[in-house]
C-alpha positions, 0 to 999 in steps of 0.5 A: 199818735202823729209822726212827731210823738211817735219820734219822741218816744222812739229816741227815748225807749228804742235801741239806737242799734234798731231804731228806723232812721226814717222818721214817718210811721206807717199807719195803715197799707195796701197793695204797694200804698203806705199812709203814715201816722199823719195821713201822708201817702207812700207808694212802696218800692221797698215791699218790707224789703222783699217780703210783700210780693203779693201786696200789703193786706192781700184779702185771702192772707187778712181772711185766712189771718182772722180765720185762724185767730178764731181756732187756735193761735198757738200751741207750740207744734212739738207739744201739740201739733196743728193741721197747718204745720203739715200742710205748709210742709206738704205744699212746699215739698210739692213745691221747692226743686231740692233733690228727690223727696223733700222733708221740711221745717219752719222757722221764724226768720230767714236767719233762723232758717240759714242757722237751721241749714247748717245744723242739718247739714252738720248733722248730714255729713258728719262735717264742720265748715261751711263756704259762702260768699263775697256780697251774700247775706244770710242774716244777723245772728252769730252764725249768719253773721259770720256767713255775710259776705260784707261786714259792715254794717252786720259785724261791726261791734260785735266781737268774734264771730263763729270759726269754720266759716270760708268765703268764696268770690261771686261771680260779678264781672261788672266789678272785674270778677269773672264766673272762672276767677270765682271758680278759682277762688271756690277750689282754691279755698277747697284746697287753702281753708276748707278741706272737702273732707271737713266741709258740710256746704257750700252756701249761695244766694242764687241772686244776691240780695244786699249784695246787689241783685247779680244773679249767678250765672247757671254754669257757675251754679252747675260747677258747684254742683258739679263739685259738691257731688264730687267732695261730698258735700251739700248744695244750700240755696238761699231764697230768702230774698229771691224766692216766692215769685220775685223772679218771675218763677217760684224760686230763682234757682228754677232758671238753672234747672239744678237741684240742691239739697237744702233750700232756705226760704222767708220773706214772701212766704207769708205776705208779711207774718213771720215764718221761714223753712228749711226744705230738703232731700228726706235723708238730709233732713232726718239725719239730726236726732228728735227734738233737735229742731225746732223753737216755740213759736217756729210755723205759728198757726197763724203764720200757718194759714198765711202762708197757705193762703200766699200759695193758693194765691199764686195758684189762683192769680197769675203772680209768676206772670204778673212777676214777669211783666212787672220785670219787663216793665221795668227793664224798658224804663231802666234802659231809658234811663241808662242812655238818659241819664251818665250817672245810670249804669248796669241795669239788670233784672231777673223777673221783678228783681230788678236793680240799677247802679249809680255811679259817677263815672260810666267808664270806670264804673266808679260806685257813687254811694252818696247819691244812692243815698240822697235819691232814696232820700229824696225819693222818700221826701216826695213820697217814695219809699225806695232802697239801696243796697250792694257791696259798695251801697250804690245800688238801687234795688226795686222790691215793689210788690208785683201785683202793684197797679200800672198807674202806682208804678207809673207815679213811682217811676216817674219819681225817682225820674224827677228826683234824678233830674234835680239831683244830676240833670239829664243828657243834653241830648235826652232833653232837645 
């Protein structure tokens, strides 16, 4: 079917809520190329929003995919369990920096692995509240959507959210919030809102994802800690969005060198097939009764072998430092573009988490959203996919996989390039 059928049925039969707003059809996919329905090509910045770290269709992810299809499909591992369920387990047990032994469960979604962490938080303590913060995001069921730290557009519509959540600033000093205002912020909540005899977690992102890609810094990291031993409460880290490589490690929270005890992860895992996990200390993890964790389709055979398939890939392949290198790369052009470009500002990256800001005055840092969204709009029209995100939507994000090839970047970057020159101009300096 061509572009314009397919529309036509979307407007009929999709929900208006979860209908694409984009209006080309993906067809078929590799590495960080996407032809639509009518044959028109895509370089992909966007990587699914972060889940194809490794590329569309890595060859071992299809073969160990179509392996599997061959022996088993599903189950359900509480009714009869499979090898790949223990192994995905061992590996990321072997794997993920929690504190002492780690223990782990699959989900589906990045969300159903935050809602799993509080469970077993919940079940850990003996408490009830949970402390996020300001730009975080979790997820769109109830429980995580009372997590995010930005409202629209994840609440809106959708009546009250769960109680015992409390919210805490991250620090960002770009927008005037120091690491010792957003300490502040944490013991005073402690004192204000959330009791430290009541409450189960403290949940971050370690880089926030749509909140902007800030990393947080590793003191403020070790000062939760700090107070999370102190009150008797655990450490979750959200790696969703900035686990399995996109940082330049495994897992961003390896930068800091602190140990949590519950990590969440999704997204890369599994080069596009669904499944999360919920890892963390052995005693964390066992503290909720049996059968208290689970669902039918939760670590899929399938998504099984994926995900085991992604590992022996990074094992096997360098992605870490292809990661690093992509992130250099990426930082040397951004810094071009900052000083070529008054509309270009705070550039920033972690390994392959790299962003920019947009804004309309450098001095005041003054966000400028309406350009964020013509660029990606316009990058799109001349065959970029590209995303923005951020508390005030002006933030471009850059989810490329990092096994993208030189000249695929190259033609990418040199896009958006051409795309700001028509939307802003450039430097009068940049261009003699």
């Amino acid at each position: 079917m061509t572009n314009a059928e397919l529309n036509d049925l979307k407007q009929r039969y999709v929900a208006s809520g979860a209908a694409s707003p984009a209006t080309a059809f993906a067809d078929r996919a590799e590495n960080a190329q996407v032809w639509d329905a009518d044959g028109n090509r895509f370089v992909d910045f966007a990587g699914g929003i972060g889940v194809l770290n490794i590329g569309h269709r890595h060859p071992k992810v299809v073969g160990a995919v179509k392996a599997q299809l061959d022996r088993v499909m599903h189950t359900c591992q509480t009714v009869m369990p499979y090898e790949g369920y223990v192994k995905v387990a061992e590996k990321l047990s072997q794997i993920t920096p929690v504190r002492g032994h780690a223990k782990v469960m699959l989900a589906n979604s990045g969300a159903e692995a935050l809602e799993n962490a509080v469970k077993v938080a919940r079940a850990a303590t003996g408490k009830n509240n949970v402390i996020c913060f300001d730009g975080g995001y979790h997820g769109r069921t109830f429980m995580t959507m009372a997590m995010n730290g930005k409202v629209a557009p994840y609440q809106t519509d959708f009546g009250s959210m769960p109680g015992n959540v409390f919210r805490a600033p991250f620090p960002v000093p770009y927008h005037g919030v120091s690491e010792d205002e957003a300490l502040r912020g944490l013991k005073m909540a402690l004192k204000t809102d959330a009791n430290p005899k009541d409450t189960a977690a403290i949940v971050l992102e370690p880089v926030l994802g749509e909140g902007g890609f800030y990393p947080a810094p590793t003191s403020f990291l070790k000062a939760i800690r700090e107070i999370c031993d102190e009150h008797g409460i655990l450490m979750i880290i959200d790696e969703v969005q900035s686990g399995f490589g996109r940082t330049g490690k495994m897992f961003a929270i390896e930068h800091s060198g602190v140990e949590p005890d519950i990590m969440t992860m999704a997204k890369s895992m599994a080069d596009g097939m669904p499944i999360s996990a919920v890892v963390g200390t052995d005693k964390v993890m066992d503290a909720s009764g049996g059968n208290s964790l689970g669902g039918t389709y939760t670590g899929s055979p399938v998504s099984c072998a994926a995900t085991l398939a992604v590992l022996e890939v990074f094992e096997q392949e360098g992605i870490l430092d292809k990661s690093n290198a992509l992130g250099d790369k990426l930082a040397k052009r951004f810094a071009t573009w900052q000083q070529d470009f008054d509309c270009i500002d705070n550039a920033r990256n972690m390994g392959a988490m790299a962003a920019f800001d947009l804004v309309s005055d450098k001095a005041n840092h003054t966000p400028d959203a309406d350009l964020a969204a013509a660029l990606c709009k316009k990058a799109r029209e001349n065959g970029l996919i590209l995303l923005s995100c951020g508390m005030y939507g002006n933030t471009i994000r850059f989810l490329m996989p990092v096994t993208i090839e030189d000249e695929i970047l190259e033609e990418g970057l040199s896009i958006i390039e051409s795309c700001l020159k028509e939307l802003v101009g450039q430097k009068a300096d940049a261009t003699a």
